[in-house]
C-alpha positions in Angstrom: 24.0 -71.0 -0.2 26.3 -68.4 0.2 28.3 -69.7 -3.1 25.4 -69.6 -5.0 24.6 -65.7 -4.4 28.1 -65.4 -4.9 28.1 -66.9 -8.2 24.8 -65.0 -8.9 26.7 -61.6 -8.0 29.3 -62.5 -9.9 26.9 -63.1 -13.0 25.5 -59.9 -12.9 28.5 -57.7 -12.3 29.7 -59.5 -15.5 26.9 -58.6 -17.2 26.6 -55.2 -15.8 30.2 -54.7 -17.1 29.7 -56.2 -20.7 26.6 -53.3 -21.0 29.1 -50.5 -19.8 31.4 -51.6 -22.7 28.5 -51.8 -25.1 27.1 -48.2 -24.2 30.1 -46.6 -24.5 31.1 -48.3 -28.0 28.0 -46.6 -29.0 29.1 -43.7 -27.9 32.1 -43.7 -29.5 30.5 -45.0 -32.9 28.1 -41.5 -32.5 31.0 -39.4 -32.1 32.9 -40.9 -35.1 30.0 -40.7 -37.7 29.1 -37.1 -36.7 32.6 -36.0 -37.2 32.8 -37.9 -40.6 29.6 -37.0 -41.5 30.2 -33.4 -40.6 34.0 -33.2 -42.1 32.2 -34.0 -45.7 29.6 -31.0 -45.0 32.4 -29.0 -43.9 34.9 -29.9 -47.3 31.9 -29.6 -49.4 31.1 -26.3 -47.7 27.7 -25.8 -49.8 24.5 -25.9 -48.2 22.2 -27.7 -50.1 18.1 -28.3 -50.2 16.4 -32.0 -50.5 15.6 -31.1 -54.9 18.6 -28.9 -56.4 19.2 -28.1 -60.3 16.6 -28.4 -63.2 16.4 -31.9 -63.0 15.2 -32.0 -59.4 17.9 -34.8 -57.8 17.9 -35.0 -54.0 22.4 -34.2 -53.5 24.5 -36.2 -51.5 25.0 -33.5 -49.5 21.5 -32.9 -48.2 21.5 -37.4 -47.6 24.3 -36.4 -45.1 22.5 -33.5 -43.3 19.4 -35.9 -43.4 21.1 -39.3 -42.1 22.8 -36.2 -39.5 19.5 -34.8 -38.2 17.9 -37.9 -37.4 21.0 -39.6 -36.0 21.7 -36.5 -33.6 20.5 -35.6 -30.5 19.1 -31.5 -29.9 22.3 -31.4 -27.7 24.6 -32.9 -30.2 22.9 -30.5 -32.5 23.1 -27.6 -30.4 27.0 -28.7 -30.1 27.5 -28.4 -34.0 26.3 -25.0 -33.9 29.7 -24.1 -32.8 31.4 -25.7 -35.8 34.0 -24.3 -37.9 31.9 -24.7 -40.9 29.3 -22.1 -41.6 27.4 -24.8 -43.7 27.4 -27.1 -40.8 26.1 -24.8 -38.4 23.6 -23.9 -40.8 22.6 -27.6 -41.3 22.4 -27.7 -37.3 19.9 -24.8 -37.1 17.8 -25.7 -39.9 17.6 -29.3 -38.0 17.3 -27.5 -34.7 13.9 -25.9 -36.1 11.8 -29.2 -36.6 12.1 -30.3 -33.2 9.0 -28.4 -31.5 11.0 -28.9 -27.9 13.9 -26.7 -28.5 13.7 -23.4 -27.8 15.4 -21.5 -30.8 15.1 -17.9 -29.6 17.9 -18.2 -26.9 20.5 -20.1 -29.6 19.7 -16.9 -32.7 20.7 -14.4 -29.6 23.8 -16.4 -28.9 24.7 -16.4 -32.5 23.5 -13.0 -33.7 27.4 -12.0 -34.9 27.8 -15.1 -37.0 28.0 -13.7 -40.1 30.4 -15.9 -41.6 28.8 -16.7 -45.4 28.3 -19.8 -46.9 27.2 -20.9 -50.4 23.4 -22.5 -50.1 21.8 -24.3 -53.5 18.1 -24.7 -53.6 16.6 -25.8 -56.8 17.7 -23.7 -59.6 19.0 -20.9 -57.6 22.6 -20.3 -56.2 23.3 -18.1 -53.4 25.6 -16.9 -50.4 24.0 -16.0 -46.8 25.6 -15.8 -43.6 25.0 -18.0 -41.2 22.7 -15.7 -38.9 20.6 -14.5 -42.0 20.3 -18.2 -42.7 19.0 -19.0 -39.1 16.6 -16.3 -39.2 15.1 -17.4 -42.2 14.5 -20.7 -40.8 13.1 -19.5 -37.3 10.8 -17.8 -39.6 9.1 -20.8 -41.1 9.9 -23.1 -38.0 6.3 -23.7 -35.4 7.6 -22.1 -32.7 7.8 -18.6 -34.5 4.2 -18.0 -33.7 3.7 -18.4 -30.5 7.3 -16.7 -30.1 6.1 -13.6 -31.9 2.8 -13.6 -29.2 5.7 -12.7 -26.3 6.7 -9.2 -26.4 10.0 -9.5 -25.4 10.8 -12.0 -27.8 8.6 -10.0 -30.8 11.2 -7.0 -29.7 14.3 -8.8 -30.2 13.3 -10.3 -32.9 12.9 -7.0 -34.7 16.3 -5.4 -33.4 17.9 -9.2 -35.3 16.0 -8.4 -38.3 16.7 -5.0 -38.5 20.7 -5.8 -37.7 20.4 -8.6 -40.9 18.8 -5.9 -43.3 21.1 -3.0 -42.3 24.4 -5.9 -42.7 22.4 -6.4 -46.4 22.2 -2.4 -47.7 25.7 -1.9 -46.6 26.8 -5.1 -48.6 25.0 -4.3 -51.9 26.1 -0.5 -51.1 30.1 -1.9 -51.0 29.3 -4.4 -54.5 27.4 -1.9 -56.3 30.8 0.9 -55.3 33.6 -1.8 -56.1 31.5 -2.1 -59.6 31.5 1.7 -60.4 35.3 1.8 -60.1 
């Protein structure tokens, strides 16, 4: 009798053994394809929408952020947003905002002096935002701007970003339109 439950134990610490092994190969397969996955975004360095150019073909680029932002996890995601890429951290936000659980107020004050630019393509039309300008833009259209705009705390801070963003814009275009008059 006391073979058999022996053997049974056995059995099952095998087993038990054989799952460890499997859960962290799957792990490790996560890790790998974010980091290639995200070293493409990063050495393409363009931010791209699902249609771009006249002809309206979904990019490569944006398949990667897509195949990223279902494969990721709002942690894994929240991770990237500290990336040395502005495009991938830009990616990460804009996935961040279709998940209804995470709260996205906290993570724009955290990263309210990332204004590292990056080059974004969106149908026809070409253009350069930093990274915060790009996160507030996407707050903007994401569900839980509403109800966050009903706290006042929240409706505050989000004025003192905006204002911040459009005072970083005048002072750009002030320093373009100079550099162009010399």
């Amino acid at each position: 009798m006391t073979m058999r439950i022996m053997r049974y134990r056995l059995i099952v610490l095998m087993l038990l053994l054989g799952v460890g092994q499997e859960i962290k190969a799957q792990v490790n397969r996560q890790a790998a394809f974010i980091k290639r996955v995200t070293d493409t975004i990063a050495y393409v360095g363009v931010l791209k929408c699902e249609l771009v150019s006249r002809a309206a073909y979904m990019p490569r680029q944006y398949i990667r952020f897509d195949s990223l932002r279902k494969q990721c996890s709002n942690e894994e995601l929240q991770t990237l947003l500290a990336h040395k890429s502005p495009a991938v951290r830009g990616y990460a936000f804009w996935a961040l905002t279709e998940r209804p659980e995470v709260d996205l107020y906290p993570l724009l004050l955290r990263h309210r002096r990332d204004t590292k630019k990056y080059a974004q393509l969106c149908g026809c039309i070409g253009s350069t935002q930093t990274v915060i300008d790009g996160m507030l833009y996407e707050y903007g259209r994401s569900s839980r701007f509403t109800s966050d705009m009903l706290v006042p705390e929240r409706k505050k801070g989000m004025a003192s970003l905006e204002q911040a963003s459009s005072q970083r814009f005048y002072r750009r275009h002030r320093r373009e339109r100079h550099m162009t008059r010399t």
